[in-house]
N, C-alpha and C positions, 0 to 999 in steps of 0.2 A: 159960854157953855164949855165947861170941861171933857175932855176927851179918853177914853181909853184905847189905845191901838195897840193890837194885838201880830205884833209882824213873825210869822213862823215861816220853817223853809228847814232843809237842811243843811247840818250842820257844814258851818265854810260858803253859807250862800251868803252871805255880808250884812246878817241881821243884827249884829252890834252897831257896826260902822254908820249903819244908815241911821240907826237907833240914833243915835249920840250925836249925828246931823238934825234930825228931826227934833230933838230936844231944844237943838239953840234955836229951830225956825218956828216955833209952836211960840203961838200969844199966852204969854199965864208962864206960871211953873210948872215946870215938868220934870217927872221921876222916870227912870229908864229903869226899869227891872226882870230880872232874867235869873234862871233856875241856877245855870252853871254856877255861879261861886258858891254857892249852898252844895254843890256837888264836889265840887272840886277844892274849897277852903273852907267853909266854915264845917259843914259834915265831918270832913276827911273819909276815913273809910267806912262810915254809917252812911246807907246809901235808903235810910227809910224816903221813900218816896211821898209817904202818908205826912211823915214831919217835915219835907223838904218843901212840900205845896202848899200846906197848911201856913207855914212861914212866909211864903211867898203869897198868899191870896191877905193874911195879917198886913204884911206891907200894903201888898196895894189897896186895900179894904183903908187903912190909915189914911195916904196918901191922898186919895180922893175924898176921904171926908174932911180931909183940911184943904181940899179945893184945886188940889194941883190934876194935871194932865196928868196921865201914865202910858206909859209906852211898855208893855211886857214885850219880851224877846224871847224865841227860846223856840226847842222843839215842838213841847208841850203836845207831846206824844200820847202820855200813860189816859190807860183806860182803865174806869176802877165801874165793875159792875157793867160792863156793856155800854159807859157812856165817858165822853170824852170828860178828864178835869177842868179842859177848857170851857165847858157848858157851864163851869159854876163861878168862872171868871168872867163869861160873859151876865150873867143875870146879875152878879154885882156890880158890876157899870151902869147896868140899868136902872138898875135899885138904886144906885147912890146918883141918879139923873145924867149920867155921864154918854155923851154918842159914842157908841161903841163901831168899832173898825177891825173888822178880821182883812190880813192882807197874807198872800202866800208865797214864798217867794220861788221862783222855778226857775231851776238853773240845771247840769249838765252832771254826773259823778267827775268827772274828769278836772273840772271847776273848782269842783269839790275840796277834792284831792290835794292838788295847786295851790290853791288856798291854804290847806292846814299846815303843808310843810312850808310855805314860804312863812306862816308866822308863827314856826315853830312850834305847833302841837304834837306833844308825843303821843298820838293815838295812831294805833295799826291800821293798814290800810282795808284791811277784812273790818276795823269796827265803824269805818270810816261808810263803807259797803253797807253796813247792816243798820247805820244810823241813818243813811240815805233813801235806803227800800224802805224801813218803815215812815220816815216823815214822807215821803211820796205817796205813800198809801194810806195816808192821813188827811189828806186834802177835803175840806168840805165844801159845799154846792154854797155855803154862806160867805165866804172868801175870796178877798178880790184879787185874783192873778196878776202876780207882776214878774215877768221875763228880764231875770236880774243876769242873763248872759251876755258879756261885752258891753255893760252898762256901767260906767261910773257912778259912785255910791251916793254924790251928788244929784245927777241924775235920777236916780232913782228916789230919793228923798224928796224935790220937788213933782215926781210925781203923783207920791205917795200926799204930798200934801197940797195938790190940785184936786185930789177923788175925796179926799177929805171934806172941801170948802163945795164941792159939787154937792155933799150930801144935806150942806147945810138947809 
């Protein structure tokens, strides 16, 4: 059975890192995809949201139909209409038969923070603040908490795929 995991958290909580370990421990192929390069390289400074999701739900919508696992990463903050875009990323995993895995990751602003400058993101620490407040107050009751503080990303990757093999 093919998988969609959807790992969000704030930005600098090690949602790539874990990502791209989980890719090589996943049975099948697997695609790791995440909003940021669309933000940051392909966009540049067109920051449509509407074209940047759409792109991103076209990948993974492919990806799954040719069979492979998907791992999305990302904030996956924006609300269009009073309802999360992630609601349209979950029904297509279903739709295309795939067990779908909301994980969230919780970590500390200070974590955060530590994080961005050691791997050199140029983003201010006020946007770093305000990217933090809103993924924290995005959290939803269908998401499985993982306390990614003082955890190796290791760690936290066989975690993430023990709750996996649990749901089987």
């Amino acid at each position: 059975m093919k998988h969609l995991l959807i790992l969000r958290g704030p930005s600098g909580a090690g949602k790539s890192t874990v990502a791209k370990i989980l890719r090589n421990s996943m049975n099948g192929k697997t695609a790791v995809l995440c909003p940021d390069p669309f933000y940051h390289e392909i966009s540049g400074k067109d920051m449509d949201r509407e074209v940047i999701y759409g792109a991103l739900y076209t990948l993974t919508e492919f990806y799954l139909k040719k069979g492979y696992n998907v791992i999305l990463e990302g904030l996956m903050t924006s609300v269009k209409k009073n309802r999360m875009r992630l609601d349209r990323f979950i029904r297509l995993g279903k739709n295309r038969s795939a067990k779908v895995s909301l994980f969230f990751f919780i970590t500390c602003i200070d974590d955060c923070m530590k994080r961005r400058e050691r791997l050199g993101y140029m983003i201010s620490k006020k946007d770093v603040k305000q990217m933090y407040e809103k993924s924290m107050s995005s959290r939803r009751d269908d998401e499985i908490e993982i306390d990614v503080r003082s955890k190796r990303p290791k760690t936290i990757a066989k975690q993430i795929m023990s709750k996996i093999k649990d749901k089987a």
